[in-house]
Backbone as a printed PyTorch tensor [residue, N CA C, xyz], in Angstrom:
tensor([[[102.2880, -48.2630, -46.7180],
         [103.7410, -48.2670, -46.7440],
         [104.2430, -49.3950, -45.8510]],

        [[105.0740, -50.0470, -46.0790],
         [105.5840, -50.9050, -45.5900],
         [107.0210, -50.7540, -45.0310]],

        [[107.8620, -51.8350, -44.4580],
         [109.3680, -51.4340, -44.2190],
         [109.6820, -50.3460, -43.0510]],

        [[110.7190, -50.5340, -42.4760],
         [111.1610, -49.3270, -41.3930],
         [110.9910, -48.1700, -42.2390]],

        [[111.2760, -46.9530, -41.1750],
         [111.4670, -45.9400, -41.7230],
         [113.0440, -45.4560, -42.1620]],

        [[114.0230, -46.2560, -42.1940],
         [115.0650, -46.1070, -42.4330],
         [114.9850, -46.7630, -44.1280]],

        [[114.6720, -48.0530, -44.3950],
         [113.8510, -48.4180, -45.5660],
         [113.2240, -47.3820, -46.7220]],

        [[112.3580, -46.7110, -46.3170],
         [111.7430, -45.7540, -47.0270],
         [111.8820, -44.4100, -46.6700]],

        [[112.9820, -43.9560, -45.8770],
         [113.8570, -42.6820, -46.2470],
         [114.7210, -42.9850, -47.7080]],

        [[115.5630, -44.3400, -47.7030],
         [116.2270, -44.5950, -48.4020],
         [115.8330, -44.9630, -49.7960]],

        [[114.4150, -45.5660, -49.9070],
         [113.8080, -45.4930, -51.0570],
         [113.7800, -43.8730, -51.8400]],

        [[112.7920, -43.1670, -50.6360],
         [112.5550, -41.7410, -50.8410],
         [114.1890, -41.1340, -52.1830]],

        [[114.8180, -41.0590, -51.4740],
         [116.5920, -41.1380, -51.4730],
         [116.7080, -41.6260, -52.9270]],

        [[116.4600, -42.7430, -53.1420],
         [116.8670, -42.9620, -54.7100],
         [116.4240, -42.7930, -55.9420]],

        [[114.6660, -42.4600, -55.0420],
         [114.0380, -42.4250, -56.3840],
         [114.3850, -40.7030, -56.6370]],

        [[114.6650, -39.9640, -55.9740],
         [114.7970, -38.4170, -55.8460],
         [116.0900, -37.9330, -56.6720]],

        [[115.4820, -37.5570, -57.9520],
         [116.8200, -37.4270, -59.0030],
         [117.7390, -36.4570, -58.2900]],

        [[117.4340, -35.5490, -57.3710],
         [118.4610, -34.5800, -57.1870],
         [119.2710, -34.9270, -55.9560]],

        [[119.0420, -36.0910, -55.6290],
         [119.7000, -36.9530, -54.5580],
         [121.4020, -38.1460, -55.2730]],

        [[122.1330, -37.0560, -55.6060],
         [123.3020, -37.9070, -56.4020],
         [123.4060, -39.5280, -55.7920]],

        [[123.9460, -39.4500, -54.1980],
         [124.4870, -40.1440, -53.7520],
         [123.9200, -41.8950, -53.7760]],

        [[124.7140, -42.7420, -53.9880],
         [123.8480, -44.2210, -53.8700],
         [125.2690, -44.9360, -53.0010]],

        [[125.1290, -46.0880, -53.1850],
         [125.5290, -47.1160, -52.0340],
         [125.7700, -47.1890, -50.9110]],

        [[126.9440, -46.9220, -49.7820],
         [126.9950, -47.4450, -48.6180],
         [127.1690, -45.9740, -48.0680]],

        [[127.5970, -44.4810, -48.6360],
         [127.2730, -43.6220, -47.9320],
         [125.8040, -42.7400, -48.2790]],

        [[125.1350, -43.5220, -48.9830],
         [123.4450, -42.7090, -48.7450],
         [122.9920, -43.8310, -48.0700]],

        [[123.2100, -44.9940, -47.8410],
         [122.8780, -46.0180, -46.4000],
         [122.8000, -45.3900, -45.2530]],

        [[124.3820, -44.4500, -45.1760],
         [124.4190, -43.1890, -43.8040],
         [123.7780, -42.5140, -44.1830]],

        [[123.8040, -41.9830, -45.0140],
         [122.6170, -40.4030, -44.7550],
         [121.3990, -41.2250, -44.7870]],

        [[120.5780, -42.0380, -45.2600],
         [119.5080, -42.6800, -44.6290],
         [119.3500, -42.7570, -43.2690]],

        [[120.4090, -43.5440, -42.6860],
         [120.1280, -43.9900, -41.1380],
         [120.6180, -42.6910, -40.3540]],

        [[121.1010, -41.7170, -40.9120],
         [121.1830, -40.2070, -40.1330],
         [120.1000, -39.6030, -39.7890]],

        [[119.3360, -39.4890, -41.2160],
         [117.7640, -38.5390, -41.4330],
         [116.8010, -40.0890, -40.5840]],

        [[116.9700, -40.4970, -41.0310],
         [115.9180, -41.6600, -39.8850],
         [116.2540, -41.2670, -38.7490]],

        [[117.7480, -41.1230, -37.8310],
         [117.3740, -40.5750, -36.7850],
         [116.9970, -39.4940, -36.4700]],

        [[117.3280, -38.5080, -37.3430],
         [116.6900, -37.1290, -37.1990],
         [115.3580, -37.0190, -36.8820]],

        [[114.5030, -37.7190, -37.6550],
         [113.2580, -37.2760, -38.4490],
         [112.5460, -38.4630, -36.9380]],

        [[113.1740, -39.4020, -36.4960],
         [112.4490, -39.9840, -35.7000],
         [112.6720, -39.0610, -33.9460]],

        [[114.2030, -38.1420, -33.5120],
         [114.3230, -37.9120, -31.9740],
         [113.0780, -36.3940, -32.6190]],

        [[112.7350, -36.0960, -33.8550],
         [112.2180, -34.8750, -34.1410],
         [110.7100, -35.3880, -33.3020]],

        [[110.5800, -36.4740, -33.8980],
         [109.0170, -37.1100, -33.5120],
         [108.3950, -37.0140, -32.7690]],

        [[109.3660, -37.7720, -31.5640],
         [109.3320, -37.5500, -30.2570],
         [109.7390, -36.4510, -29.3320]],

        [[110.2070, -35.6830, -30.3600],
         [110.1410, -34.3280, -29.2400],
         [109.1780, -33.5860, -29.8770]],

        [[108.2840, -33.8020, -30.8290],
         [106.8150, -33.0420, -31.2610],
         [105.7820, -33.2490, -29.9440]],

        [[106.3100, -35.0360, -29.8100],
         [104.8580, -35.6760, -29.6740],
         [105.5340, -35.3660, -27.5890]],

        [[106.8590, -35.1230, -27.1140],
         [106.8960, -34.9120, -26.0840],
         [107.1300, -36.0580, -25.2470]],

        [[107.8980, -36.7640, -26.5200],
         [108.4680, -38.6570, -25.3650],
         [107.1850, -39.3150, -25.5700]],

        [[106.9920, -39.8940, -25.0400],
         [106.1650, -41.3680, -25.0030],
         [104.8920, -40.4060, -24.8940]],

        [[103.8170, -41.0940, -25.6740],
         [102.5410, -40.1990, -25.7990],
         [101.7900, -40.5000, -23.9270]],

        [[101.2280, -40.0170, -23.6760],
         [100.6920, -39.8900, -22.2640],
         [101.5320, -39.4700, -21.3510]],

        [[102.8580, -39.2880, -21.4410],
         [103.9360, -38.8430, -20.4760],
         [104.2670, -37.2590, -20.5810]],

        [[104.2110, -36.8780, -19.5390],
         [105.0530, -35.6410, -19.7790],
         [106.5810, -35.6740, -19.2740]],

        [[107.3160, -34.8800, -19.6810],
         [108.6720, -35.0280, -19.2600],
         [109.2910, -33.9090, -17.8330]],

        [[109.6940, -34.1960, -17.1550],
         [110.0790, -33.2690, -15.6570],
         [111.3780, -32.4290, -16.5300]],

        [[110.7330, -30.9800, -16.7150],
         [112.7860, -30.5140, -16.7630],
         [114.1060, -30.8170, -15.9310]],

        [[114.8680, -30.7260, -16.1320],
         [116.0860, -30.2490, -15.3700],
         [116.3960, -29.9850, -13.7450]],

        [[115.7760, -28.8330, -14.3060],
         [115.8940, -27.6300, -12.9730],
         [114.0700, -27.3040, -12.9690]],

        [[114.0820, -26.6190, -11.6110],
         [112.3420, -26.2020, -11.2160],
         [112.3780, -24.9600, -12.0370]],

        [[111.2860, -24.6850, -12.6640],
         [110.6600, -23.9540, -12.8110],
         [110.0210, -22.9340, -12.2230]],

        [[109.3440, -22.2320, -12.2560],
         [108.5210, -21.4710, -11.7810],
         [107.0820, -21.7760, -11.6240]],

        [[106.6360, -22.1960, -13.3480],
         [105.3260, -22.8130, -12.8800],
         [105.0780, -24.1160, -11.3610]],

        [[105.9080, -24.9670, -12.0410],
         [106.1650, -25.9130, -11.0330],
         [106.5480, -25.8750,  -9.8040]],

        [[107.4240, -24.4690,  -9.5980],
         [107.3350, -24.3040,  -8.2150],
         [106.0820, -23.3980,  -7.4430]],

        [[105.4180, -22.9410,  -8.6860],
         [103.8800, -22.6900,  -7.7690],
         [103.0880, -23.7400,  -7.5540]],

        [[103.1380, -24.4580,  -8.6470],
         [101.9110, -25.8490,  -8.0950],
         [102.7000, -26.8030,  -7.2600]],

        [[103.6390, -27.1970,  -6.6640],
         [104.0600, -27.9510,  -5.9700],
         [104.2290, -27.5530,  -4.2740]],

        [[103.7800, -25.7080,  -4.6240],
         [104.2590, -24.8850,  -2.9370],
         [102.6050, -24.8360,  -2.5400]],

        [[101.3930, -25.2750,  -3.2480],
         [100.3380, -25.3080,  -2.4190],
         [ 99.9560, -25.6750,  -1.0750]],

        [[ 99.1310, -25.0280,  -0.5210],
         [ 99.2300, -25.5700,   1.0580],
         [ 98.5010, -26.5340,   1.1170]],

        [[ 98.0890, -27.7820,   2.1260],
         [ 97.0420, -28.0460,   2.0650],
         [ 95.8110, -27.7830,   2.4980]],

        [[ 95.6770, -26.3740,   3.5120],
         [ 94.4670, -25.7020,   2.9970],
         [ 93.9940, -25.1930,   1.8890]],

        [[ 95.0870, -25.1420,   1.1030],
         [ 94.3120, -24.6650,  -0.2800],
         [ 93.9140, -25.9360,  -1.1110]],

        [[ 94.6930, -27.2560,  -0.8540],
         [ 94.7740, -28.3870,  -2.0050],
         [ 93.2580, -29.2130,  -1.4260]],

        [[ 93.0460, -29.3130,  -0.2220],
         [ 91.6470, -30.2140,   0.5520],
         [ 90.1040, -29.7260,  -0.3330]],

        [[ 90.2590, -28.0310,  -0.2590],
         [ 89.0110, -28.2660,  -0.7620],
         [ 88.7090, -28.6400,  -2.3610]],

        [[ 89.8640, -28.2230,  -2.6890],
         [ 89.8190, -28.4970,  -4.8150],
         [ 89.7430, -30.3540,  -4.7490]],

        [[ 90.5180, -30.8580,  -3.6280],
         [ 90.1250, -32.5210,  -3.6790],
         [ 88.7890, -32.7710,  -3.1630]],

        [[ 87.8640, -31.7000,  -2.1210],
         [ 86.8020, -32.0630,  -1.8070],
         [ 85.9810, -32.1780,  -3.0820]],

        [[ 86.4140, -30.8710,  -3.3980],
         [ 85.6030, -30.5820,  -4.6520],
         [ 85.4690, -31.8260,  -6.4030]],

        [[ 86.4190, -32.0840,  -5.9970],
         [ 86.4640, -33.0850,  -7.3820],
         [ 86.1180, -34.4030,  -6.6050]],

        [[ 86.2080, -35.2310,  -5.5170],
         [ 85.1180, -35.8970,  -5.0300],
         [ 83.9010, -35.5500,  -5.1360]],

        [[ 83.2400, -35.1250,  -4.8840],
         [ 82.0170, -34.0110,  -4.8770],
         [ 81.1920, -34.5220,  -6.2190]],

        [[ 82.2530, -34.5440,  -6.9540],
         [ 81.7070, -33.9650,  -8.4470],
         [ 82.0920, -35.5960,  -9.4900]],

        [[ 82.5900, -36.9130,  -9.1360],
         [ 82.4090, -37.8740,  -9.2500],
         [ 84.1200, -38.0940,  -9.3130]],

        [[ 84.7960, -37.5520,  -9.3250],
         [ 86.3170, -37.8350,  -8.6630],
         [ 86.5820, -38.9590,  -8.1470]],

        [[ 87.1340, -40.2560,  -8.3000],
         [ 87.6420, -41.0770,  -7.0650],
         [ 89.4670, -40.2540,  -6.4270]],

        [[ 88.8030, -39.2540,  -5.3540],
         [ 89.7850, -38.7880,  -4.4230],
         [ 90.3950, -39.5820,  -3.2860]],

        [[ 91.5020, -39.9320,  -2.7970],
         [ 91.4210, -40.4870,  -1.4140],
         [ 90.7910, -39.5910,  -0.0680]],

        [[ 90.1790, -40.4360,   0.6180],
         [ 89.9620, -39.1250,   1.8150],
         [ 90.9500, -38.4130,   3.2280]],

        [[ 91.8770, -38.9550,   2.8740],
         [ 93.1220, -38.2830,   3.9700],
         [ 93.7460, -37.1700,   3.3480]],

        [[ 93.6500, -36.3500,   4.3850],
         [ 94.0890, -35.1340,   3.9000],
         [ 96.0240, -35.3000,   3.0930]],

        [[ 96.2190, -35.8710,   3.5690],
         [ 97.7330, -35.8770,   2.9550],
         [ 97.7900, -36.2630,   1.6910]],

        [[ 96.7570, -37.8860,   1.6130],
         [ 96.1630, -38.2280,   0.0470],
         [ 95.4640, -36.7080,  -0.9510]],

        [[ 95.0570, -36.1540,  -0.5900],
         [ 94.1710, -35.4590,  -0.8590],
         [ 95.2500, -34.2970,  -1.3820]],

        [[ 95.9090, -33.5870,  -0.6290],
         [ 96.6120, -32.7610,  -1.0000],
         [ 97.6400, -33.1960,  -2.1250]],

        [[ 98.3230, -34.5870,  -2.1490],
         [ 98.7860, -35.5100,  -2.8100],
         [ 98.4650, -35.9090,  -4.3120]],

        [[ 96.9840, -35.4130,  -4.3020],
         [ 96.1890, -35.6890,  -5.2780],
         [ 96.0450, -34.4880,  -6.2750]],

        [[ 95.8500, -33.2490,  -5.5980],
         [ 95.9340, -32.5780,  -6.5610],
         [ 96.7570, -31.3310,  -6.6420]],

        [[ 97.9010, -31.7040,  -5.8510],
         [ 99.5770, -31.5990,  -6.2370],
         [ 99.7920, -31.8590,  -7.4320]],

        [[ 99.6750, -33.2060,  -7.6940],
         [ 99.8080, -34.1070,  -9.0840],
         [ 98.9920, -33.8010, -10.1310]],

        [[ 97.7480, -33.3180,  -9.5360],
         [ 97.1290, -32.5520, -11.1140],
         [ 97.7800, -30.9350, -11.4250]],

        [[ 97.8570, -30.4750, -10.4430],
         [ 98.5660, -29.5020, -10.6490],
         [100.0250, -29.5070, -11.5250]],

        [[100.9250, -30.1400, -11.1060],
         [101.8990, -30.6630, -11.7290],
         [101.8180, -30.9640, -13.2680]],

        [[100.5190, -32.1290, -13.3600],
         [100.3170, -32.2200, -15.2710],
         [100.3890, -30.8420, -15.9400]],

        [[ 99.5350, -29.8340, -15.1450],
         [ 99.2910, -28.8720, -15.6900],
         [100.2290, -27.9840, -16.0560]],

        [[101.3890, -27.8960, -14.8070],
         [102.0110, -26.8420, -15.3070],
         [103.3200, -27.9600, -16.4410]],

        [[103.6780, -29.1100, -16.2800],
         [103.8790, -29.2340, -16.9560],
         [103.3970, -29.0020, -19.0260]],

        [[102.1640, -29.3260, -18.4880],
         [101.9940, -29.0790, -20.0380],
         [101.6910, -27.9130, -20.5820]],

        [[101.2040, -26.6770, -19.4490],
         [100.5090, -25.7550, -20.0320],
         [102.1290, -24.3800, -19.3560]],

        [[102.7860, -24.7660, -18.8070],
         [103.4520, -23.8040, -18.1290],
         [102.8990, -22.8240, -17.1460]],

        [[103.1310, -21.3420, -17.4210],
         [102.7040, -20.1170, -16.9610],
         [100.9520, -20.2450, -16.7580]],

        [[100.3300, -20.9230, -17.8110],
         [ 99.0410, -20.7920, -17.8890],
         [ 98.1360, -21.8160, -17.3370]],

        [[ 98.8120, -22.8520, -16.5350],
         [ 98.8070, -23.9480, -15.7940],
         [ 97.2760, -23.0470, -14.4410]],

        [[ 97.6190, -22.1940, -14.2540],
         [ 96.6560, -21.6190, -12.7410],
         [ 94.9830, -21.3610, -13.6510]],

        [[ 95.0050, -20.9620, -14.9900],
         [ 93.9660, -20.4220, -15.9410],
         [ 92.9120, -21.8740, -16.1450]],

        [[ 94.1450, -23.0030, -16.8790],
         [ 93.3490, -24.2380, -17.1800],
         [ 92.8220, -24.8960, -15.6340]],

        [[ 94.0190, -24.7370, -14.7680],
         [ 93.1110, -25.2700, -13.1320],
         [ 91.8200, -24.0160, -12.9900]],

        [[ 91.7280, -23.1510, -12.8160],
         [ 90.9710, -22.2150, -12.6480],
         [ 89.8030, -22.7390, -13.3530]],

        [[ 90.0060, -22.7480, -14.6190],
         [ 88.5920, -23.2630, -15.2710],
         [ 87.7780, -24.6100, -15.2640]],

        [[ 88.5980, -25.3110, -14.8370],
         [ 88.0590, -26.6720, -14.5260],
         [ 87.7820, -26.4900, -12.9560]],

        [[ 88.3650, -25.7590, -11.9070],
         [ 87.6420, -25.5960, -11.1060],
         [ 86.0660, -25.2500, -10.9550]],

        [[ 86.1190, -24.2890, -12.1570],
         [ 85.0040, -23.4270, -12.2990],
         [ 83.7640, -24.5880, -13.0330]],

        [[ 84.1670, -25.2580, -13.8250],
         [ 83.5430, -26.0030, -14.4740],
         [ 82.7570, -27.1100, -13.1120]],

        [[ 83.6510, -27.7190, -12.5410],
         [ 83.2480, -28.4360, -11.5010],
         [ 82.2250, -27.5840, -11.0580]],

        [[ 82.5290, -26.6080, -10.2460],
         [ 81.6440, -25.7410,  -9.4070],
         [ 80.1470, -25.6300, -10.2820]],

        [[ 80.2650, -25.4220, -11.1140],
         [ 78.8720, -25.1420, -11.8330],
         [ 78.1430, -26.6810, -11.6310]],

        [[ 78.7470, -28.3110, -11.7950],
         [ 78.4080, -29.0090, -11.6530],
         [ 77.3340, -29.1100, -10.5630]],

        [[ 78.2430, -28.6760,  -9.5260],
         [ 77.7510, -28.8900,  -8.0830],
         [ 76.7670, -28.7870,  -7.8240]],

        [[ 76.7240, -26.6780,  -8.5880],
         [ 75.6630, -26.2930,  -8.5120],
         [ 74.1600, -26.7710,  -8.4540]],

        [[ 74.6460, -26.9490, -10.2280],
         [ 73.6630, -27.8070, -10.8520],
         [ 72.7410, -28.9660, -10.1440]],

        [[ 73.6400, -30.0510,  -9.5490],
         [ 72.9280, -30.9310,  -8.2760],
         [ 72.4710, -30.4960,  -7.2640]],

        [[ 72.6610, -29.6160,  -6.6450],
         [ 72.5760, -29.2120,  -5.3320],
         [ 71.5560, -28.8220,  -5.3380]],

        [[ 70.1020, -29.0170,  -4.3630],
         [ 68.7860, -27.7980,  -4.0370],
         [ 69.4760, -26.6840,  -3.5730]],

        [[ 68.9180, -25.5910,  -4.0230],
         [ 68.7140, -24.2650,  -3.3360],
         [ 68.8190, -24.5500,  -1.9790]],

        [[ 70.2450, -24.0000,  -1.0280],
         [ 70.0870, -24.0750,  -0.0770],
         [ 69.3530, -23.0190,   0.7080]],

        [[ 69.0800, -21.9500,   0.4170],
         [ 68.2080, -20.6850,   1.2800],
         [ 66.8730, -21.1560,   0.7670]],

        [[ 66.3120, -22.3260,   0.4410],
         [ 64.8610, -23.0290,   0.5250],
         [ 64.8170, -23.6310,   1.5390]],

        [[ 65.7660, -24.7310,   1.6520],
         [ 65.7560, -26.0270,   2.8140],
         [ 65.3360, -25.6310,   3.5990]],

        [[ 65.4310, -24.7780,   4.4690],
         [ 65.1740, -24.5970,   5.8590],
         [ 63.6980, -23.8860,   5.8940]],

        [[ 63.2060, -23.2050,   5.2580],
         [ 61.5390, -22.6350,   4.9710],
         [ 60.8890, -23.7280,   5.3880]],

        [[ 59.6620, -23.4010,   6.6790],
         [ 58.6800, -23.8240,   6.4910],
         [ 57.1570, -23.9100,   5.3970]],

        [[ 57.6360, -22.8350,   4.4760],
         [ 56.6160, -22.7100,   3.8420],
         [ 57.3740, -23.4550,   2.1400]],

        [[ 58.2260, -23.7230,   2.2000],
         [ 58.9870, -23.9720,   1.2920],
         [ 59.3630, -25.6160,   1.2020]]])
């Protein structure tokens, strides 16, 4: 297909027998439904693809992931360093850091924002695991 999409709404438009209208007011209803069909787009796709959009007013989700302490935010940044993360290492960076993942989350996921962190926590953790020797070996002399 070729042409804007205002172009081939308006094609759509003429070839469509049950579409009476022709000249300069199915031009408007063309460039109407083009805008329709395009602010529809972008509010499917949620604004610019990779962006999320900040509401209004706070939320709830958002005001749980943004009220973390940073005793709670240091070790989830230790942890995703840990696990091949480029984290900063200051605690303010750090808390800073996954404030902001927190944030994607509840932006995109809302209410269920603590479930998807939860599981990627969990996911990490198994990583760790995975690398780590058995620490109740290390210290055995016979071991």
């Amino acid at each position: 297909m070729t042409g804007t999409l205002e172009d081939r709404v308006r094609a759509f438009m003429q070839e469509d027998p049950d579409f009476p209208e022709t000249g300069a007011g199915a031009g408007r209803v063309a460039a109407a439904i083009t805008r329709f069909v395009a602010s529809e787009l972008e509010r499917e796709a949620g604004g610019v693809t990779g962006e999320l959009r900040l509401p209004e007013t706070m939320t709830p989700s958002i005001d749980q992931a943004l009220g973390e302490m940073v005793f709670h935010t240091a070790p989830i940044a230790h942890l995703f360093r840990d696990t091949g993360e480029n984290t900063p290492p200051k605690a303010e960076r750090e808390q800073a850091f996954v404030l902001f993942w927190f944030l994607r989350l509840a932006l995109e996921h809302h209410d269920n924002w603590r479930k998807v962190a939860g599981a990627e926590i969990e996911r990490r953790l198994q990583i760790l695991k995975a690398n780590k020797p058995d620490a109740g070996l290390a210290g055995r002399a016979d071991g």
